[in-house]
TIVO-544306 format. One record per atom (N, C-alpha, C): atom name; residue number from 1; x, y, z; residue in one letter. Coordinates in nm, 4 decimals. Layout:
<recs>
<rec atom="CA" nr="NUM" c1="X" c2="Y" c3="Z" rest="A"/>
...
</recs>
This chain:
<recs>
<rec atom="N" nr="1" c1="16.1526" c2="-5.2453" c3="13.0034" rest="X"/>
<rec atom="CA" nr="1" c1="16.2194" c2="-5.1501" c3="13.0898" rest="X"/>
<rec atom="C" nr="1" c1="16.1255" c2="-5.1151" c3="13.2034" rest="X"/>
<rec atom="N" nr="2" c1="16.1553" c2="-5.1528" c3="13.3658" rest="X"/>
<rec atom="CA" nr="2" c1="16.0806" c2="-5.1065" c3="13.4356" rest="X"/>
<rec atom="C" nr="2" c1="16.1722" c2="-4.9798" c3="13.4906" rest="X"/>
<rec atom="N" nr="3" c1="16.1311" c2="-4.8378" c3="13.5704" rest="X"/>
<rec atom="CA" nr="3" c1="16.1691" c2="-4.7765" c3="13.6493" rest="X"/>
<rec atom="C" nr="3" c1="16.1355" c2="-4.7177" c3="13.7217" rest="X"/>
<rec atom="N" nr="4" c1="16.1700" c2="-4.6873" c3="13.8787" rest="X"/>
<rec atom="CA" nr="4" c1="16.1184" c2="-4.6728" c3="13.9852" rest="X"/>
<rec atom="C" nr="4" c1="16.1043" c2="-4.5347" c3="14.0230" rest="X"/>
<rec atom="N" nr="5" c1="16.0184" c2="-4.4645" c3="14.0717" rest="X"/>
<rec atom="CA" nr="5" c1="16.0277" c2="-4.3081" c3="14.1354" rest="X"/>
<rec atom="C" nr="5" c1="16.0574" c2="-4.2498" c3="13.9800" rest="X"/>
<rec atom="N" nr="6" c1="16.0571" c2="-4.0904" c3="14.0066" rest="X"/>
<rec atom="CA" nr="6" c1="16.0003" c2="-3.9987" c3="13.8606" rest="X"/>
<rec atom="C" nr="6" c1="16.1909" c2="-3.8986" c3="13.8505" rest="X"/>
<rec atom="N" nr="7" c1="16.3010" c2="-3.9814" c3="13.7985" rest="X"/>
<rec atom="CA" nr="7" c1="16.3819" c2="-3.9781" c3="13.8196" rest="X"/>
<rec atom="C" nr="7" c1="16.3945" c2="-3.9310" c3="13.6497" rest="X"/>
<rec atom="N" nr="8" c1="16.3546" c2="-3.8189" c3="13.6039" rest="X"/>
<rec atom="CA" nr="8" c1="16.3955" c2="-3.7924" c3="13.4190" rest="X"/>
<rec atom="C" nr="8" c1="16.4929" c2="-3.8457" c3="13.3580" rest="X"/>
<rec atom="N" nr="9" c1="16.5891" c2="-3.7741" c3="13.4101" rest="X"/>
<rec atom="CA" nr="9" c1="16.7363" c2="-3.8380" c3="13.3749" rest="X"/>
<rec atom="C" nr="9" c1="16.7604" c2="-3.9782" c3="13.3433" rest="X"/>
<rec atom="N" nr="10" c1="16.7056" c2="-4.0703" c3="13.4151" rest="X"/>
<rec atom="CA" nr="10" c1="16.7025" c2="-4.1957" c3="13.3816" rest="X"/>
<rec atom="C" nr="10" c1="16.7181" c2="-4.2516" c3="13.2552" rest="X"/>
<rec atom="N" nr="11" c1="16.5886" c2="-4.1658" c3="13.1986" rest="X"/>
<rec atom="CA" nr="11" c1="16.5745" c2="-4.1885" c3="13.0297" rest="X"/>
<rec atom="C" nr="11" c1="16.6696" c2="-4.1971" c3="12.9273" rest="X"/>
<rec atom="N" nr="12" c1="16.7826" c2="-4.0806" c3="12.9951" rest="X"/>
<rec atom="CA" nr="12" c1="16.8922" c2="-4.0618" c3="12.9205" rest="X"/>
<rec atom="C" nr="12" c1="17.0014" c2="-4.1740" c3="12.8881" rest="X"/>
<rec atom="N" nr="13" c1="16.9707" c2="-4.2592" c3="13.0412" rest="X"/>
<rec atom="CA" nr="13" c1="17.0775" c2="-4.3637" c3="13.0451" rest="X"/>
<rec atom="C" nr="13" c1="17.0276" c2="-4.4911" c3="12.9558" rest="X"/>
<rec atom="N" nr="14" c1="16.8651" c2="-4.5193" c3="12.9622" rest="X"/>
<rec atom="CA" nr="14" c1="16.8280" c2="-4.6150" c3="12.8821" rest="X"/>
<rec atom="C" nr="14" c1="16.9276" c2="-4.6994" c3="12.7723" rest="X"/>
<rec atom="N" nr="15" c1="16.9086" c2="-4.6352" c3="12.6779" rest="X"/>
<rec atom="CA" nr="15" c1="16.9823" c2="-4.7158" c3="12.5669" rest="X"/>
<rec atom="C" nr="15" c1="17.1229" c2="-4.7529" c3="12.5991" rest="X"/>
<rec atom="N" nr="16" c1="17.1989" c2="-4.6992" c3="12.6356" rest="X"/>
<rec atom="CA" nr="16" c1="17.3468" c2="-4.7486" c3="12.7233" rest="X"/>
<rec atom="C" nr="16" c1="17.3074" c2="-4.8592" c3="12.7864" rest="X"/>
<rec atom="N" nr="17" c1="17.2393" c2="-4.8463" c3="12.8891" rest="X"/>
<rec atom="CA" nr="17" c1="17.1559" c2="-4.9558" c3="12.9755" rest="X"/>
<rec atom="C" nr="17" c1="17.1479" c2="-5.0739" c3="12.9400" rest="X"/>
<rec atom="N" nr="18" c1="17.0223" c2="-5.0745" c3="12.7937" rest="X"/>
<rec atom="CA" nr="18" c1="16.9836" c2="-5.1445" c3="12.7624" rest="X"/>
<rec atom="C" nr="18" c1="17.0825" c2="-5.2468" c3="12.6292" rest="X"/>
<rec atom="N" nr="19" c1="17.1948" c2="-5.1605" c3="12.6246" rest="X"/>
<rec atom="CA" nr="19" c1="17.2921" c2="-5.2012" c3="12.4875" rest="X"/>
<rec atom="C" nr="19" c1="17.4058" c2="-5.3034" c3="12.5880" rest="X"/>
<rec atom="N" nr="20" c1="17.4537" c2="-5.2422" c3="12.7052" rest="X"/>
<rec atom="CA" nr="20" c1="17.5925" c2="-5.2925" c3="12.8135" rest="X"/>
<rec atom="C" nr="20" c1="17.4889" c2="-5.4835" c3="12.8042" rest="X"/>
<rec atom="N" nr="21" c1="17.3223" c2="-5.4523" c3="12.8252" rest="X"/>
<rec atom="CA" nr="21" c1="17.2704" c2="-5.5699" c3="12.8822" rest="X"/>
<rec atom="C" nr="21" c1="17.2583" c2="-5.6442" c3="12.8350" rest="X"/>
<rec atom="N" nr="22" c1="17.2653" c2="-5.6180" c3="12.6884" rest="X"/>
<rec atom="CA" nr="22" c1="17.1927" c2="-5.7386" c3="12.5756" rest="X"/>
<rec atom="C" nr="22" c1="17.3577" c2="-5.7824" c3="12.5415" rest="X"/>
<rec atom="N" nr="23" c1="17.4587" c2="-5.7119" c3="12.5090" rest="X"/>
<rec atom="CA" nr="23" c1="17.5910" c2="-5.7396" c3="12.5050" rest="X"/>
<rec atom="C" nr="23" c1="17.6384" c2="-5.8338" c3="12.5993" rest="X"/>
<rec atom="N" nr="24" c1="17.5706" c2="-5.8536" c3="12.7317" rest="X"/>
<rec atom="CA" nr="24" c1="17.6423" c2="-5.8759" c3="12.8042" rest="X"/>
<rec atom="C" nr="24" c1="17.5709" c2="-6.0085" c3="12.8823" rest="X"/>
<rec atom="N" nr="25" c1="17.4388" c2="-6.0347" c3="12.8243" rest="X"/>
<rec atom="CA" nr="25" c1="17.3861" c2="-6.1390" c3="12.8165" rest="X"/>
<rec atom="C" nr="25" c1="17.3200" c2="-6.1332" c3="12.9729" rest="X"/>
<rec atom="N" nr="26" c1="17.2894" c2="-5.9779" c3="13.0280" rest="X"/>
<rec atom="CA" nr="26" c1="17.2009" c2="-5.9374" c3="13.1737" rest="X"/>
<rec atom="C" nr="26" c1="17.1067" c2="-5.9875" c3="13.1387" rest="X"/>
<rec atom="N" nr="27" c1="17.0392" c2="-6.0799" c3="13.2359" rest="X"/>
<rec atom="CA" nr="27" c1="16.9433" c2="-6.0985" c3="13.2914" rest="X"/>
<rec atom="C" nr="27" c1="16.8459" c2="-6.0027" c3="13.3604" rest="X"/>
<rec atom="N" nr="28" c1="16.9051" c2="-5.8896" c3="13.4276" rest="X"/>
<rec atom="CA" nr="28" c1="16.8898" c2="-5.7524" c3="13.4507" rest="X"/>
<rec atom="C" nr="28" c1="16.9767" c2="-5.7039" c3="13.5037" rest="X"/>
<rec atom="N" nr="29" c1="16.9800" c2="-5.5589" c3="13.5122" rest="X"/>
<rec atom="CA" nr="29" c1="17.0340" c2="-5.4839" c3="13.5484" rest="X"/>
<rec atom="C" nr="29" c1="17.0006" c2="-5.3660" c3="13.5936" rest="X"/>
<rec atom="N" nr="30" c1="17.0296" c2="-5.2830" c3="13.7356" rest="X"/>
<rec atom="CA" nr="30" c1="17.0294" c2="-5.1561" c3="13.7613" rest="X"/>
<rec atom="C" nr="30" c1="17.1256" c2="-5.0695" c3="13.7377" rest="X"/>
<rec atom="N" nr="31" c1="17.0277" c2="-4.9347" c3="13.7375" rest="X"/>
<rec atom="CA" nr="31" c1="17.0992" c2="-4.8090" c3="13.7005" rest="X"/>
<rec atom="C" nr="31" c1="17.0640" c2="-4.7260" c3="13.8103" rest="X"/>
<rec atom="N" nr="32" c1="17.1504" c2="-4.6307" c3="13.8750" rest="X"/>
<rec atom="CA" nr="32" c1="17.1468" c2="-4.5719" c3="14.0169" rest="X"/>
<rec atom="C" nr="32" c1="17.2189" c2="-4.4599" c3="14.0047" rest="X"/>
<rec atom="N" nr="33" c1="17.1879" c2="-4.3384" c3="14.0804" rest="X"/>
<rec atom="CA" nr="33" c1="17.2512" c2="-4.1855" c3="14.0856" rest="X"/>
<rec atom="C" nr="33" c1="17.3313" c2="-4.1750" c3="14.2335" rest="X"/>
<rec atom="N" nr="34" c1="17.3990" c2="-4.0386" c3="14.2399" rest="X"/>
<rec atom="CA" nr="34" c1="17.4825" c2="-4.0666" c3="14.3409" rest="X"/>
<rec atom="C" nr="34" c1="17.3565" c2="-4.0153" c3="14.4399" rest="X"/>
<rec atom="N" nr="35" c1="17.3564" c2="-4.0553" c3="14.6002" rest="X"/>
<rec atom="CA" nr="35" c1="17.2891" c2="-4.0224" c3="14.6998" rest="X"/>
<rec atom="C" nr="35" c1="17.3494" c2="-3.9452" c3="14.7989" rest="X"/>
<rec atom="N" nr="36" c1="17.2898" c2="-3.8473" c3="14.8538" rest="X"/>
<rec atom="CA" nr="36" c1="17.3104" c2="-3.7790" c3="14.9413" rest="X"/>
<rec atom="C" nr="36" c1="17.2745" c2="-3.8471" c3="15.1007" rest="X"/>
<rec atom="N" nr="37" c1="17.3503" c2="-3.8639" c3="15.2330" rest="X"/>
<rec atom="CA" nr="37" c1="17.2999" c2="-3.8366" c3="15.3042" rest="X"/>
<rec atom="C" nr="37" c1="17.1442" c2="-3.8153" c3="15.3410" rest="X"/>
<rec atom="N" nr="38" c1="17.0477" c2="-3.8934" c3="15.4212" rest="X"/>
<rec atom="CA" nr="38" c1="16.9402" c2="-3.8482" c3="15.4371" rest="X"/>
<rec atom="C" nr="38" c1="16.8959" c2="-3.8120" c3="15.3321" rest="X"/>
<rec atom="N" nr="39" c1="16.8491" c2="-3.8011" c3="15.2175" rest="X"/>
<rec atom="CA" nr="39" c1="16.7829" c2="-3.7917" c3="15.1099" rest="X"/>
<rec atom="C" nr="39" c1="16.7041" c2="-3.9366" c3="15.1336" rest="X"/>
<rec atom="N" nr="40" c1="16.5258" c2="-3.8681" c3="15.0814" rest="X"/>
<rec atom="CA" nr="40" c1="16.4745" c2="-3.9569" c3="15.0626" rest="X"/>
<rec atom="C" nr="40" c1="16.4526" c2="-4.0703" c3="14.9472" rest="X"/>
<rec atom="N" nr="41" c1="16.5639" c2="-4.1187" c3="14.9053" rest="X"/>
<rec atom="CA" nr="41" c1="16.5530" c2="-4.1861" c3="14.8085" rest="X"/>
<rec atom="C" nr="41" c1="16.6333" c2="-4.3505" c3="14.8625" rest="X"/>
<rec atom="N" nr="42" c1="16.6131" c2="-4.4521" c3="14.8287" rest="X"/>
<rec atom="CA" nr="42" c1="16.6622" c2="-4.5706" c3="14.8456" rest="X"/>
<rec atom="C" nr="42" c1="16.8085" c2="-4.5888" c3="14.8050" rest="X"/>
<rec atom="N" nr="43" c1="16.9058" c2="-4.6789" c3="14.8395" rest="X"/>
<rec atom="CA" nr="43" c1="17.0207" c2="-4.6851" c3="14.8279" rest="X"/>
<rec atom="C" nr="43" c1="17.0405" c2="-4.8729" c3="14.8147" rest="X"/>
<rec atom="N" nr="44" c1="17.1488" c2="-4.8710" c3="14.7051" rest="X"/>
<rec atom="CA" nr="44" c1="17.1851" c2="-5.0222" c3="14.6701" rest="X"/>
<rec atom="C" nr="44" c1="17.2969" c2="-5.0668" c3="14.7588" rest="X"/>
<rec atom="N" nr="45" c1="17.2741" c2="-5.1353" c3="14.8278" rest="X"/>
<rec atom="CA" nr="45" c1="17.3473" c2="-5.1645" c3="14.9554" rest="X"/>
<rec atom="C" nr="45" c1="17.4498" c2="-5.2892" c3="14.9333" rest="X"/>
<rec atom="N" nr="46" c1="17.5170" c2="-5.3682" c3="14.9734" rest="X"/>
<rec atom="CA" nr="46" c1="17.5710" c2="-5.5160" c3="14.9968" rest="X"/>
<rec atom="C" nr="46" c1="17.5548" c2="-5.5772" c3="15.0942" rest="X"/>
<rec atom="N" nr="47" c1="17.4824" c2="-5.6526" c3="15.1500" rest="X"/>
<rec atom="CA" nr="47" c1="17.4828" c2="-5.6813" c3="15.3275" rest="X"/>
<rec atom="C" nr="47" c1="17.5399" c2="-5.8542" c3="15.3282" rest="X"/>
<rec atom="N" nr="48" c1="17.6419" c2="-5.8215" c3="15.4486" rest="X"/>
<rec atom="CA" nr="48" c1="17.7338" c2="-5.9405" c3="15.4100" rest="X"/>
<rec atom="C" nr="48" c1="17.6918" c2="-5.9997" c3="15.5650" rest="X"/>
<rec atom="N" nr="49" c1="17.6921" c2="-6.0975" c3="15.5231" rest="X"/>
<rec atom="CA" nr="49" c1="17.6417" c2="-6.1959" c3="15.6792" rest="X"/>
<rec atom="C" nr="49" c1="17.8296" c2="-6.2477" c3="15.7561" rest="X"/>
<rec atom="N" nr="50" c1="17.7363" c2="-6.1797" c3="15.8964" rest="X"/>
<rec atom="CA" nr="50" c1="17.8810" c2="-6.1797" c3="15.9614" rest="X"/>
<rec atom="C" nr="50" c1="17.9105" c2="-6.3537" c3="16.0420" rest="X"/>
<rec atom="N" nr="51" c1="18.0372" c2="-6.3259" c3="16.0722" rest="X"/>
<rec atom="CA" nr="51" c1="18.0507" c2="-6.4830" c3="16.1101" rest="X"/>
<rec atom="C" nr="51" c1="18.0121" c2="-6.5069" c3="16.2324" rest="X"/>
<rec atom="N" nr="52" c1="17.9407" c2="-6.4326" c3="16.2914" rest="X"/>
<rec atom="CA" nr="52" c1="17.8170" c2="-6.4509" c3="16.4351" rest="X"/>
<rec atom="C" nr="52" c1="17.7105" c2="-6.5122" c3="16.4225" rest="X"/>
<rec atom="N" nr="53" c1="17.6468" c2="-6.4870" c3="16.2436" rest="X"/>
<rec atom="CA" nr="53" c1="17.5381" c2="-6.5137" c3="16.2637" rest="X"/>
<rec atom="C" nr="53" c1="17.4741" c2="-6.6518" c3="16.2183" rest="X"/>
<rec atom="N" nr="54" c1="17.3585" c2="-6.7009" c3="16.2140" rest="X"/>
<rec atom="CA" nr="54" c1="17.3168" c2="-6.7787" c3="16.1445" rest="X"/>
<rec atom="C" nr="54" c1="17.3396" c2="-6.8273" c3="15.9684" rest="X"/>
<rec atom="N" nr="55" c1="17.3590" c2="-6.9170" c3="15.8970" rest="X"/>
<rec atom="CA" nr="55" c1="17.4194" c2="-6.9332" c3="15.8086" rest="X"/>
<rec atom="C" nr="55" c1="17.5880" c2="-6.9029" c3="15.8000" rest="X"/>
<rec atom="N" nr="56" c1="17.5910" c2="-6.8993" c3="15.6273" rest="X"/>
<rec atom="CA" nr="56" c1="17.7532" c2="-6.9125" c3="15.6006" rest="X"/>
<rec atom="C" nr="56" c1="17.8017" c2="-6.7800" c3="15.6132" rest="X"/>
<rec atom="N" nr="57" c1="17.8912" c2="-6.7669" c3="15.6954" rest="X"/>
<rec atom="CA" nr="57" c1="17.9684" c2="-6.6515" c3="15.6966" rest="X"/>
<rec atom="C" nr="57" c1="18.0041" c2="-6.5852" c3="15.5749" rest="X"/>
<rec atom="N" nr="58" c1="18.0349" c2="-6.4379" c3="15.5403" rest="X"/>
<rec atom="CA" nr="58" c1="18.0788" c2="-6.3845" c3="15.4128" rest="X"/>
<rec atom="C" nr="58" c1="17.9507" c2="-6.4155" c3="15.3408" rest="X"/>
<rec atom="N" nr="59" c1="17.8674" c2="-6.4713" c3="15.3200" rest="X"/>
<rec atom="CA" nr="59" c1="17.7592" c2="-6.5132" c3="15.2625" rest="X"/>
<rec atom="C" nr="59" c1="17.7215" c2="-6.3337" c3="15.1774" rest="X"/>
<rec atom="N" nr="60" c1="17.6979" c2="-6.2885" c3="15.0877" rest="X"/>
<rec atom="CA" nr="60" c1="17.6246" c2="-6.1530" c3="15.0388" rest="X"/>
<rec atom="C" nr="60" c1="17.4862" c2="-6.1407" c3="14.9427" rest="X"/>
<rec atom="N" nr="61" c1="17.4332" c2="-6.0598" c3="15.0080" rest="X"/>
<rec atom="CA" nr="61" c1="17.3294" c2="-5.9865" c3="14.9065" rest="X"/>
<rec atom="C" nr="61" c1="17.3293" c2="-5.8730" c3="14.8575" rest="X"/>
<rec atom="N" nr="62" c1="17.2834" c2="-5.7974" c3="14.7568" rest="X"/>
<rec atom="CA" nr="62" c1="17.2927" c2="-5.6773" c3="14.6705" rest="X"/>
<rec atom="C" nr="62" c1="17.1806" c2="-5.6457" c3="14.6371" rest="X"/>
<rec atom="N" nr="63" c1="17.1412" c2="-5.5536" c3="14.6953" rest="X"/>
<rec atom="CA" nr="63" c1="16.9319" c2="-5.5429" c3="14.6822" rest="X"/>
<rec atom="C" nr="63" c1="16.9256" c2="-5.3811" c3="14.7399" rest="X"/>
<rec atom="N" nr="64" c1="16.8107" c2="-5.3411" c3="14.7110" rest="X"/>
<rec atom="CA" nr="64" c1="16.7945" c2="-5.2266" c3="14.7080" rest="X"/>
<rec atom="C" nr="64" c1="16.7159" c2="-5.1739" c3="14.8571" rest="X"/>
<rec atom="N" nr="65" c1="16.7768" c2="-5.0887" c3="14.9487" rest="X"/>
<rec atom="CA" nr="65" c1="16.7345" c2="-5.0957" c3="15.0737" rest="X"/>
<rec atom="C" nr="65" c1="16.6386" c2="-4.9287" c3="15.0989" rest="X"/>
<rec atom="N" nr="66" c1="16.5188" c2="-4.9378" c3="15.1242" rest="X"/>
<rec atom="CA" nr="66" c1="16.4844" c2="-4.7932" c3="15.0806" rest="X"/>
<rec atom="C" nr="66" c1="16.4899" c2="-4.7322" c3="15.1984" rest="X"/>
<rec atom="N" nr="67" c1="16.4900" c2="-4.6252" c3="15.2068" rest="X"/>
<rec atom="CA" nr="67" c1="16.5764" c2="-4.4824" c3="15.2543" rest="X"/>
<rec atom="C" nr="67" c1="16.4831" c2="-4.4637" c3="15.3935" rest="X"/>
<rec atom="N" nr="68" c1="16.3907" c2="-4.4934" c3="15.4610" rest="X"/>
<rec atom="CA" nr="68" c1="16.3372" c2="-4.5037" c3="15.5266" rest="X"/>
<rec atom="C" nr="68" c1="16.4090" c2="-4.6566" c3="15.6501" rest="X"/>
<rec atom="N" nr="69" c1="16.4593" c2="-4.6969" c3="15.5996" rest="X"/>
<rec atom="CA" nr="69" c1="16.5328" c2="-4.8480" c3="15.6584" rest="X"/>
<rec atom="C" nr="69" c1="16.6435" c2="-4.8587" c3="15.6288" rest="X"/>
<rec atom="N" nr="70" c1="16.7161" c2="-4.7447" c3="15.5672" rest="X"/>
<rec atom="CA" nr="70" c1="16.8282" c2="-4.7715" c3="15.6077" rest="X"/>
<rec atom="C" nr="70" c1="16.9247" c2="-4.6773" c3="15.6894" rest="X"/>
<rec atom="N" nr="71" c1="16.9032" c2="-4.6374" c3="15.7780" rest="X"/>
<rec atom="CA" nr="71" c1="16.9534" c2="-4.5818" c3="15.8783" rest="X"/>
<rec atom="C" nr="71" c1="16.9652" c2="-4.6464" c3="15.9897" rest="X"/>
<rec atom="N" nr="72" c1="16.8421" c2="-4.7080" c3="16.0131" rest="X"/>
<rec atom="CA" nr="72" c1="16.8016" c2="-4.8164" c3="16.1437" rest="X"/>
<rec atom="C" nr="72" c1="16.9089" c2="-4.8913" c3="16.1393" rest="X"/>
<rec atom="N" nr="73" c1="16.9115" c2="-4.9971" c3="15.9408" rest="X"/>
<rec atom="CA" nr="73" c1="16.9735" c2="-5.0871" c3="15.9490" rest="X"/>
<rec atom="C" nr="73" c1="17.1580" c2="-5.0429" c3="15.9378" rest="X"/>
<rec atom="N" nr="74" c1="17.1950" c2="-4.9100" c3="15.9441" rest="X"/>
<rec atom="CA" nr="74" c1="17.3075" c2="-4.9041" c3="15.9509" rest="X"/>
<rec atom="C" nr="74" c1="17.3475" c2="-4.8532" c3="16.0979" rest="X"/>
<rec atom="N" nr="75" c1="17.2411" c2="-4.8174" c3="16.1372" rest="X"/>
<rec atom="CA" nr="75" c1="17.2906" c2="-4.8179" c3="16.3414" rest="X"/>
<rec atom="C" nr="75" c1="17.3296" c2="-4.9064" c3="16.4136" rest="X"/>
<rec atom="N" nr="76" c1="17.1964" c2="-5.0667" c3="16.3379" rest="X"/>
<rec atom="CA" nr="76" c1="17.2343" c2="-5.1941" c3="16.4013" rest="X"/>
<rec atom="C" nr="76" c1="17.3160" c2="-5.2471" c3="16.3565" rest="X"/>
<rec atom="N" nr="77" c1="17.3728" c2="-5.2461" c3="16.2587" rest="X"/>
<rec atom="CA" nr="77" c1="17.4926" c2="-5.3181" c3="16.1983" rest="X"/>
<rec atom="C" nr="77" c1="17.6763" c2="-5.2295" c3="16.2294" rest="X"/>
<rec atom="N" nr="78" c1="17.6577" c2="-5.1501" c3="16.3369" rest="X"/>
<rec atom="CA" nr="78" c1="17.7896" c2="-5.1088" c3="16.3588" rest="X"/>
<rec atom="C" nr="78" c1="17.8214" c2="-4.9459" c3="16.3037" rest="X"/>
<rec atom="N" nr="79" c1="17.7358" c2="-4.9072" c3="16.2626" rest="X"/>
<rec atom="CA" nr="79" c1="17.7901" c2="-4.7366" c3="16.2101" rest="X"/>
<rec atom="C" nr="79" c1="17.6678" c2="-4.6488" c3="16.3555" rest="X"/>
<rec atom="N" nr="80" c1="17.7562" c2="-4.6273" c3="16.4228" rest="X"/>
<rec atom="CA" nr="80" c1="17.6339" c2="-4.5269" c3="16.5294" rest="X"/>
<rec atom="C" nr="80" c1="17.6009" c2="-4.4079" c3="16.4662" rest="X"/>
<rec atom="N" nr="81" c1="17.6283" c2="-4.3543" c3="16.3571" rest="X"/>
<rec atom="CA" nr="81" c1="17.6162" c2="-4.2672" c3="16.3049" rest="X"/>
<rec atom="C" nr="81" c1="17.4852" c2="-4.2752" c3="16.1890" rest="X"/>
<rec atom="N" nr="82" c1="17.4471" c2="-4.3628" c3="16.1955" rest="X"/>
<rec atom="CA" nr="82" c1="17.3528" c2="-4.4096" c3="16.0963" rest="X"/>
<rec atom="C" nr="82" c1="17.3888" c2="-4.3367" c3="15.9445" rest="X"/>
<rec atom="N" nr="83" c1="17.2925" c2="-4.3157" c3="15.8919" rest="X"/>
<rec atom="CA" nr="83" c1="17.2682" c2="-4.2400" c3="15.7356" rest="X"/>
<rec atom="C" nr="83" c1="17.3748" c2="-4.1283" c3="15.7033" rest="X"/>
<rec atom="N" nr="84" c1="17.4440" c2="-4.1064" c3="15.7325" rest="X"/>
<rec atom="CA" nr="84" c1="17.5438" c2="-3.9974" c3="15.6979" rest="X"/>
<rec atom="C" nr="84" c1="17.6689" c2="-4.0075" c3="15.6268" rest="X"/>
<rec atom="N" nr="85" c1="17.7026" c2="-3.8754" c3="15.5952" rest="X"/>
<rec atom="CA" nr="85" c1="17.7773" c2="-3.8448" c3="15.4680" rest="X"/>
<rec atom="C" nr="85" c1="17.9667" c2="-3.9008" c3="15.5410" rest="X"/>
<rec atom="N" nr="86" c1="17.9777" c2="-3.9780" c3="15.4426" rest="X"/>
<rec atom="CA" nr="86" c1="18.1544" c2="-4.0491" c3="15.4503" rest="X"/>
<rec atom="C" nr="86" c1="18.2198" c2="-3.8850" c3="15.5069" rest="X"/>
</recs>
């Protein structure tokens, strides 16, 4: 079990975690809380490659984008609003 930042609660989810993974034949898996707006904490993103760019269109990744970079990267990608609440 690795886990990132001093998040207590976490602990709680462990064994759920670790039971969904072995059931389910994970290779790994994350566990994530809801985020606020501007909060300094990282956010699990999807970034889908648009059909402008280099490579296959629709192409996706699912990776963890930390909270410091992702505002930038949601200004340049079409939200002028960057980091903010839906």
């Amino acid at each position: 079990v690795f886990f990132q930042d001093t998040n207590g609660l976490f602990f709680r989810a462990v064994p759920a975690t670790l039971g969904v993974s072995a059931e389910r034949g994970f290779a790994m898996n994350s566990v994530s809380v809801p985020r606020r707006a501007k909060d300094a904490m990282g956010a699990i993103a999807r970034l889908t490659r648009s059909s402008g760019s280099s490579g296959e269109s629709g192409e996706s990744l699912t990776l963890n984008v930390e909270y410091n970079q992702l505002d930038p990267l949601l200004r340049c990608t079409g939200y002028p609003d960057g980091d903010a609440a839906d």
